[in-house]
N, C-alpha and C positions, 0 to 999 in steps of 0.2 A: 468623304466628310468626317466620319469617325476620327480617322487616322489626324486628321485636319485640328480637330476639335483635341486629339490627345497633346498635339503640337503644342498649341497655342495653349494649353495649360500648362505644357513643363516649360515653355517659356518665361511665365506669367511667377511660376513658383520659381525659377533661377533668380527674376528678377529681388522678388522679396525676399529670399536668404541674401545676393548682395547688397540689395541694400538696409536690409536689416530693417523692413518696414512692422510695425508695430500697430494690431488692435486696440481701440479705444475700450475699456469698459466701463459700464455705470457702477456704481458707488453701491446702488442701493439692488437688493435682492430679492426677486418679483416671485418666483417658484421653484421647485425643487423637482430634477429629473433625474434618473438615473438612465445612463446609455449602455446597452451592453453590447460586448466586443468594439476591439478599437483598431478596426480596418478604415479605410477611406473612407466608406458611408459615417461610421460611428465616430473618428476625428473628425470631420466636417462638421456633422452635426453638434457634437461638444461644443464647439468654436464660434458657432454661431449662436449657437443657445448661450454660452455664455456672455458674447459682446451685444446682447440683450438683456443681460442681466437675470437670467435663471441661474441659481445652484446646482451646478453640475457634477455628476458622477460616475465615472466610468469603474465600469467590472471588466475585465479580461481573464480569460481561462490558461493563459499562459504566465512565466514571469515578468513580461516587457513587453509594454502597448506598443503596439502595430499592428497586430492581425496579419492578415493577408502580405502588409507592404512587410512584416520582416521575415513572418516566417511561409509566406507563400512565392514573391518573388525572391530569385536569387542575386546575389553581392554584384554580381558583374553585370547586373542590368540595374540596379539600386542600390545606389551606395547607401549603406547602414548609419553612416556619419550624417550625412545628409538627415536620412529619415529621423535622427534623433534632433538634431538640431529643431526639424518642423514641428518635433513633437513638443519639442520643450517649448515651442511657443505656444502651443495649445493648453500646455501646463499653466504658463503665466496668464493665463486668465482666468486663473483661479479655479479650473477646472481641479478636480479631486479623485482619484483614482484607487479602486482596488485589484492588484493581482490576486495569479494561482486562486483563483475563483471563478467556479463553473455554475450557471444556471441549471436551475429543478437536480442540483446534484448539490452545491453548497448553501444556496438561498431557491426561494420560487419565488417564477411571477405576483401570486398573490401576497406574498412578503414586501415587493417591490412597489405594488400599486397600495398599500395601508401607509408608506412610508413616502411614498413621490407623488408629485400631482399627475406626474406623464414618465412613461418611460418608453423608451425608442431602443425596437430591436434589430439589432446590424453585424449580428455576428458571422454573416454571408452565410454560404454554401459551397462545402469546399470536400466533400464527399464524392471519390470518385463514381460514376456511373459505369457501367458492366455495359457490355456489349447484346449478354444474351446469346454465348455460341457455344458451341461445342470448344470444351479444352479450357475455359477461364479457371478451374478449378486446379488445375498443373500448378508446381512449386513452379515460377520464374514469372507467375503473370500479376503485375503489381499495377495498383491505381497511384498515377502520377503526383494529382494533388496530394495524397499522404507523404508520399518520398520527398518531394520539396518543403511540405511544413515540420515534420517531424526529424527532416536530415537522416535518415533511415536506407541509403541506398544498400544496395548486396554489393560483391566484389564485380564490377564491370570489366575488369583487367583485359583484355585479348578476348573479349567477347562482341556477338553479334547482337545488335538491341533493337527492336523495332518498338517505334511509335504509334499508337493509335489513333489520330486528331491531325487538325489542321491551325487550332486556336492557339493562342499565347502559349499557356499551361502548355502543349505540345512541347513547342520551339525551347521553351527555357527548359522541358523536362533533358527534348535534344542533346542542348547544350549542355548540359549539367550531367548527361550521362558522357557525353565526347571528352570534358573535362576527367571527367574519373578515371578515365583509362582505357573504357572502349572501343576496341578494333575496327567497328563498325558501326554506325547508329542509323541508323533507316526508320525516315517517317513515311506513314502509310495513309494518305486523305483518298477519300473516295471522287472531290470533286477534284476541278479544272485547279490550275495553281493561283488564278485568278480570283476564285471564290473562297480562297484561303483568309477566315477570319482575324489571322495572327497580323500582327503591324508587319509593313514592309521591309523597315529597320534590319526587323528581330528575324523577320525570312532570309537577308540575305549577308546576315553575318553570319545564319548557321549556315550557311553554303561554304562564305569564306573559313568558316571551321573546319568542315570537309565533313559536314552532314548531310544524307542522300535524301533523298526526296523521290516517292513513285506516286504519281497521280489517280487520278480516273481507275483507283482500286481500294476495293472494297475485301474486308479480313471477314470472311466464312466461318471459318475451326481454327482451332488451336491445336497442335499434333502432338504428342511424347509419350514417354511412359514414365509417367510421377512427375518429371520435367519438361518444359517446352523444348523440341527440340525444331520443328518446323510451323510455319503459319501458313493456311492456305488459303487463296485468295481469288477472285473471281473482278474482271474491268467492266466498267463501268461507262454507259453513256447518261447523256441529256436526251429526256424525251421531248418530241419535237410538240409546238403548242398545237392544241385541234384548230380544224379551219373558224376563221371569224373568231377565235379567243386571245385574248391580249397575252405578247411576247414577255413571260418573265423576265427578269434579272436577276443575275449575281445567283447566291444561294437559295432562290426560291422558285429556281428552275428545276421541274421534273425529274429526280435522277432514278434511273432503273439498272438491272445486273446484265451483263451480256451474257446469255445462255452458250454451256460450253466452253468459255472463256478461262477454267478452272487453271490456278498454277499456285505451285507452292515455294517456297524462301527459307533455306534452312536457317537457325536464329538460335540465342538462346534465353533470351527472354523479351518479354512483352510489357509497354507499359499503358494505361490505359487512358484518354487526354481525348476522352467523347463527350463531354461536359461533368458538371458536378452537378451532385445535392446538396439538401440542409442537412443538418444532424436529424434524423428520425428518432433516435430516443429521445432527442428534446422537444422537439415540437410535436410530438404525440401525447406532451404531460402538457402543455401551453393552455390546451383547448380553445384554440382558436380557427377561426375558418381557413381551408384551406384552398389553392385553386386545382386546375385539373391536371397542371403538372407538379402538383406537391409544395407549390411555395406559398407562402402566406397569400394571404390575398385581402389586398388594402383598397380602400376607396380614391375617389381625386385627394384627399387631405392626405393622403398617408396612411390612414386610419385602417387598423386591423377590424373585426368583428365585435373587439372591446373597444370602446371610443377612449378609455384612458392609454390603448397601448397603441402607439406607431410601427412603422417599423420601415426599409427601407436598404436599396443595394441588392446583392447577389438575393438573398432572402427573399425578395418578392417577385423576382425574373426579372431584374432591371437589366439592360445591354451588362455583361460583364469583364469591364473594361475599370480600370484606379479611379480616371477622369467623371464617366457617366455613375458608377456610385458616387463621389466627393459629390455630384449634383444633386446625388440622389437625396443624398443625407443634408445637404444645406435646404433643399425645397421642403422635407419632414420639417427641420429647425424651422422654419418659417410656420407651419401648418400648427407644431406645438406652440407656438408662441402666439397664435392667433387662437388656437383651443383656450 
């Protein structure tokens, strides 16, 4: 259904760049938001606060709105022309925009709410998460999501590279390492290739790449001395459900280590694609509520712990897909405009 659902939106957006379809907006100008970061959640939202007639304002911490669609996915799965084209119709409606401006670093939230009626926080979470093993500390062991937004790779040339994940962020980190030049790129998911959260698509062009793939294993340690030089790893089953308990699916079945199982992969570096976070120096100044895996935590409206701030997308642990934040961020638009 996911995959279903991302279809039927790059459809829906092919159609309105051909045809060049255009939002209506009113005349008259009802309140004043500021949006911060301009990934899917954050454009969505702009766009729809605007063709209701709020004054809209985007801040972005980079030099060029996109967020995420420019500088987290790569050119050969989003074409750049494309996304600007979207964006500039987000522009004509009169949206307003400020770059190279970072929240609680160039402005703060309390600067933001004296000066807006609402303002909607969308600047995802794009901080890579750590494993927690032995060895992540070795020079070669890099979080995925930084190397894709900041274009920051090392020399991959005749090297071995393993993956740590199964999601999108994996397959494009994948690819974008097999592009660079490396010898060998090896993804490492613990489950079935079935419960592999990344689109189907994007699974098997990395194949048709000549991207390897090892299942039902799970990365233990990191090996070297200063540098990774092997990873070592232990396989994995599904524990079977207790008697008279209803049969999971997909990835919310049992998974445990096979004891004994131990085997290592010489390599030379690691990249890590086990999910992301928010920013922590940012959302520790916000002082807002948080939930029990660190992401904001909003009510049915949207609403953060301050009823003037929203927020909405990767931020709040929404599914972390382009499609289900754009929803994320049109359902806040509605919630602010009902506020």
């Amino acid at each position: 259904p996911e995959n279903f659902f991302n279809s039927v939106n790059s459809i829906n957006s092919d159609k309105a760049l051909e045809n060049n379809w255009k939002i209506k907006v009113p005349n008259e100008t009802k309140y004043k938001v500021a949006v911060i970061g301009s990934g899917p959640a954050s454009l969505t939202c702009a766009a729809f606060l605007a063709r209701n007639g709020a004054e809209v304002t985007v801040y972005e911490k980079h030099d060029k709105l996109g967020g995420l669609l420019r500088y987290g996915i790569p050119e050969f799965r989003l074409s750049k022309k494309v996304l600007d084209h979207v964006i500039e119709k987000v522009i004509q409606l009169s949206v307003q925009w400020k770059t190279n401006v970072e929240l609680e670093k160039d402005f703060s939230l309390e600067d933001l709410k004296s000066e807006y009626d609402a303002v909607f926080l969308g600047f995802g979470a794009n901080i890579s998460k750590k494993m927690n093993i032995p060895g992540e500390e070795l020079d070669g062991v890099y979080g995925a999501n930084e190397l894709l937004e900041y274009d920051t790779h090392p020399n991959y040339t005749g090297k071995t590279v393993f993956i740590s994940g199964g999601g999108n962020v994996a397959i494009d980190a994948a690819r974008t390492v097999k592009k660079h030049g490396a010898e060998r790129v090896i993804v490492v998911y613990r489950r079935c290739e079935e419960d592999m959260p990344a689109e189907l698509k994007e699974i098997e062009d990395a194949k048709k790449e000549g991207i390897e793939f090892v299942f039902h294993t799970n990365i233990i340690a990191i090996h070297g001395n200063k540098e990774v030089s092997e990873i070592e790893c232990v396989k994995t089953k599904y524990v079977a459900s207790q008697k008279g308990a209803p049969v999971a699916n997909g990835r919310n079945r049992k998974l445990e280590n096979i004891p004994q199982s131990n085997f290592t992969m010489k390599g030379d570096c690691i990249l890590m694609a086990v999910g992301s976070k928010p920013e922590e120096n940012v959302l520790s100044k916000l002082n807002l509520k948080r939930n029990a895996w660190g992401n904001l935590e909003v009510n049915e409206h949207y609403q953060t712990s301050d009823e003037k701030v929203f927020a909405g997308g990767d931020l709040v642990g929404e599914k972390a897909t382009v499609a289900w934040a754009a929803r994320s961020g049109r359902n806040a638009a509605q919630e602010i405009q009902d506020y």
